[in-house]
Short mmCIF file of the C-alpha atoms (twelve columns), coordinates in Angstrom:
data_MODEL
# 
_entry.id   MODEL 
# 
loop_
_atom_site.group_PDB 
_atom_site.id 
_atom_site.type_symbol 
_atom_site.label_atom_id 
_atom_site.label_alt_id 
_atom_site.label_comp_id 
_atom_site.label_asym_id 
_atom_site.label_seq_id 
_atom_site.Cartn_x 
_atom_site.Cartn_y 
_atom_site.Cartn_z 
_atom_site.pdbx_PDB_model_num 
ATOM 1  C CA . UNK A 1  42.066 -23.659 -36.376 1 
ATOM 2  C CA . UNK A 2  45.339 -22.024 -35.432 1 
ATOM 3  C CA . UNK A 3  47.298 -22.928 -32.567 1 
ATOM 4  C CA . UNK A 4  46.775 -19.672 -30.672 1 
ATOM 5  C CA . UNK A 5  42.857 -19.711 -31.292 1 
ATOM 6  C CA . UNK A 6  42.730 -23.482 -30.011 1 
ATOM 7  C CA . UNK A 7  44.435 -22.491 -26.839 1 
ATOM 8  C CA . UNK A 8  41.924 -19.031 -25.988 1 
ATOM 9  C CA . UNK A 9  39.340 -21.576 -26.467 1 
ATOM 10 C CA . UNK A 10 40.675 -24.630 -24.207 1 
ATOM 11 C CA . UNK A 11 41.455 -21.818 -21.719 1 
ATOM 12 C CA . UNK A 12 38.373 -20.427 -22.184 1 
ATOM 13 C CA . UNK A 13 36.163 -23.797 -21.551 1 
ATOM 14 C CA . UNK A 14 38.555 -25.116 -18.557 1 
ATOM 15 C CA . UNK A 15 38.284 -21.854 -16.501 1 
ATOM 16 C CA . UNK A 16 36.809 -23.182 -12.860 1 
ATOM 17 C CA . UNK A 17 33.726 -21.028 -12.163 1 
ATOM 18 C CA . UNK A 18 34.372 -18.104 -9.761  1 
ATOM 19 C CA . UNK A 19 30.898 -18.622 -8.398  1 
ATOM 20 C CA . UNK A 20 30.627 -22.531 -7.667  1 
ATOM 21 C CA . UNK A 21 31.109 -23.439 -4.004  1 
ATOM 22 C CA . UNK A 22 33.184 -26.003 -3.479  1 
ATOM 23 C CA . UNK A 23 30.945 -28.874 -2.113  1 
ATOM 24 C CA . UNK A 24 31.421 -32.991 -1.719  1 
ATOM 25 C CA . UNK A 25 30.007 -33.143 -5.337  1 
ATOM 26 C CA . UNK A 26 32.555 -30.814 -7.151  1 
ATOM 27 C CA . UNK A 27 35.834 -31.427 -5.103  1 
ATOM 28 C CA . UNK A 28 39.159 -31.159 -6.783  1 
ATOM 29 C CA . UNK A 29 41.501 -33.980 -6.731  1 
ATOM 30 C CA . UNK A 30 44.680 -33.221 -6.348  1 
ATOM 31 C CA . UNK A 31 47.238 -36.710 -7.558  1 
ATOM 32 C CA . UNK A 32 50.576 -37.186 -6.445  1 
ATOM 33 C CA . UNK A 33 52.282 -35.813 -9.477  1 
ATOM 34 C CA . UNK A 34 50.597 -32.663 -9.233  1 
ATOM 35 C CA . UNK A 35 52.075 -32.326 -4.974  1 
ATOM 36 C CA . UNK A 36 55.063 -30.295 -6.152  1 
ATOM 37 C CA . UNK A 37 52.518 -27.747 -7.419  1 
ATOM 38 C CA . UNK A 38 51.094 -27.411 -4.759  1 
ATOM 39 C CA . UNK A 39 54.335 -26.923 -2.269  1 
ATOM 40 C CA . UNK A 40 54.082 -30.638 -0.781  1 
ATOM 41 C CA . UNK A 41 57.250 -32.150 -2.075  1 
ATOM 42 C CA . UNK A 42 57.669 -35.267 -0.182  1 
ATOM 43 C CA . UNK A 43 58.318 -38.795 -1.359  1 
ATOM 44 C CA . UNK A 44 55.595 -41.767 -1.344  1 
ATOM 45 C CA . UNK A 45 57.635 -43.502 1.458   1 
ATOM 46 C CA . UNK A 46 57.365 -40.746 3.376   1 
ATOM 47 C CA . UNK A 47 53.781 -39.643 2.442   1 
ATOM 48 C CA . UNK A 48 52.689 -42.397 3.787   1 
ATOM 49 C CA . UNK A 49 54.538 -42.779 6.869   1 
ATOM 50 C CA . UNK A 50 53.209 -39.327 7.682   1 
ATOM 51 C CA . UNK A 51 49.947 -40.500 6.783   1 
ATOM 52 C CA . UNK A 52 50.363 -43.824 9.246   1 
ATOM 53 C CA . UNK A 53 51.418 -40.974 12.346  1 
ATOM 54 C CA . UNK A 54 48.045 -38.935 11.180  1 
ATOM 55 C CA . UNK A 55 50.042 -35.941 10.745  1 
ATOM 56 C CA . UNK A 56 49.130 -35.654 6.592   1 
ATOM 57 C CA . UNK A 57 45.489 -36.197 5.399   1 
ATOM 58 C CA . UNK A 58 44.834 -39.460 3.954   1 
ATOM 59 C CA . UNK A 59 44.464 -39.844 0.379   1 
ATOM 60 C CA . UNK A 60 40.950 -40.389 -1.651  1 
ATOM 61 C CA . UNK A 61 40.237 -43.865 -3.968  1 
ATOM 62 C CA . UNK A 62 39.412 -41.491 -6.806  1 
ATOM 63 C CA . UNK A 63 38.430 -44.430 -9.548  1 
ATOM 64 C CA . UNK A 64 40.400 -48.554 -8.994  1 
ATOM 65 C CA . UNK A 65 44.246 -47.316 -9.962  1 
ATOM 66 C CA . UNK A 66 43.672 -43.498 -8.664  1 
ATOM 67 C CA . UNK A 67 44.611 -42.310 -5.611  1 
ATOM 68 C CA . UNK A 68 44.207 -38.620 -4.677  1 
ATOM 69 C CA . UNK A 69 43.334 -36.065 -2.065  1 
ATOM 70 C CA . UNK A 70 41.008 -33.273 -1.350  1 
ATOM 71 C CA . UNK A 71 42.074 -30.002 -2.289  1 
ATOM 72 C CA . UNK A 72 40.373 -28.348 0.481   1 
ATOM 73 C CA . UNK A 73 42.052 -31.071 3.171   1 
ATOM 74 C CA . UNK A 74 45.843 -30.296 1.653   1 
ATOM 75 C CA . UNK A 75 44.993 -26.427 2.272   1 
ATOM 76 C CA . UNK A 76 43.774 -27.008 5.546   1 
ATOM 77 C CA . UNK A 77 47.121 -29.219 6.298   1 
ATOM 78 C CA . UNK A 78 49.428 -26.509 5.037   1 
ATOM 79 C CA . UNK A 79 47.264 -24.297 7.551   1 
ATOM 80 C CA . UNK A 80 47.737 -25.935 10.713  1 
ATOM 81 C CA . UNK A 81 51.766 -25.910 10.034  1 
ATOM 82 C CA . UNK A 82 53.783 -24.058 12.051  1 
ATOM 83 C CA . UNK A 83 55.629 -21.218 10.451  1 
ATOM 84 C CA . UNK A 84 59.284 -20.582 11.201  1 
ATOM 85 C CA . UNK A 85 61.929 -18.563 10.098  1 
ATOM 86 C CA . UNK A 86 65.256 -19.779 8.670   1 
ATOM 87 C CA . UNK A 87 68.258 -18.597 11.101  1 
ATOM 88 C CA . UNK A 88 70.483 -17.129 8.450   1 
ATOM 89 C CA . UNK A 89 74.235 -17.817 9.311   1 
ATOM 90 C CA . UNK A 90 76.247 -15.196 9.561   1 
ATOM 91 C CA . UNK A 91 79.151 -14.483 7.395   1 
ATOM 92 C CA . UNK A 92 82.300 -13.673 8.614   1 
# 
């Protein structure tokens, strides 16, 4: 199989369903590593500080050694943020 034919088909078989609701029994994980992606770019220490002051959601025993959290609970978190703009400084 050729690498361009192997990758159409692992694209092909790991596209999430438009249709499928998300529910309790197909929630997406989302670890630590993959934060960044997702615009949350703080460190562990300071994960869980926020988490001890309730301010970030806690995170989910996915399996023993796995820690993660709900996709739908870091969208709603990046909701509830306030938005402000940056003052630019002005140049003289």
């Amino acid at each position: 199989m050729r690498t361009n034919e192997f990758r159409a088909q692992l694209a092909a078989s790991t596209k999430p369903s438009a249709g499928l609701a998300r529910s309790p029994e197909n929630e997406i994980f989302v670890a630590y590593s993959q934060l960044s992606a997702h615009g949350i770019v703080f460190t562990r220490v300071h994960l869980r500080r926020l988490i001890a002051a309730g301010i970030f959601p806690p995170a989910v025993q996915i399996s023993p050694n796995r820690l993660g959290w709900r996709l739908s609970d870091l969208a709603a978190w990046k909701a509830s943020r306030p938005m402000a703009r940056m003052a630019v400084a002005e140049a003289t």
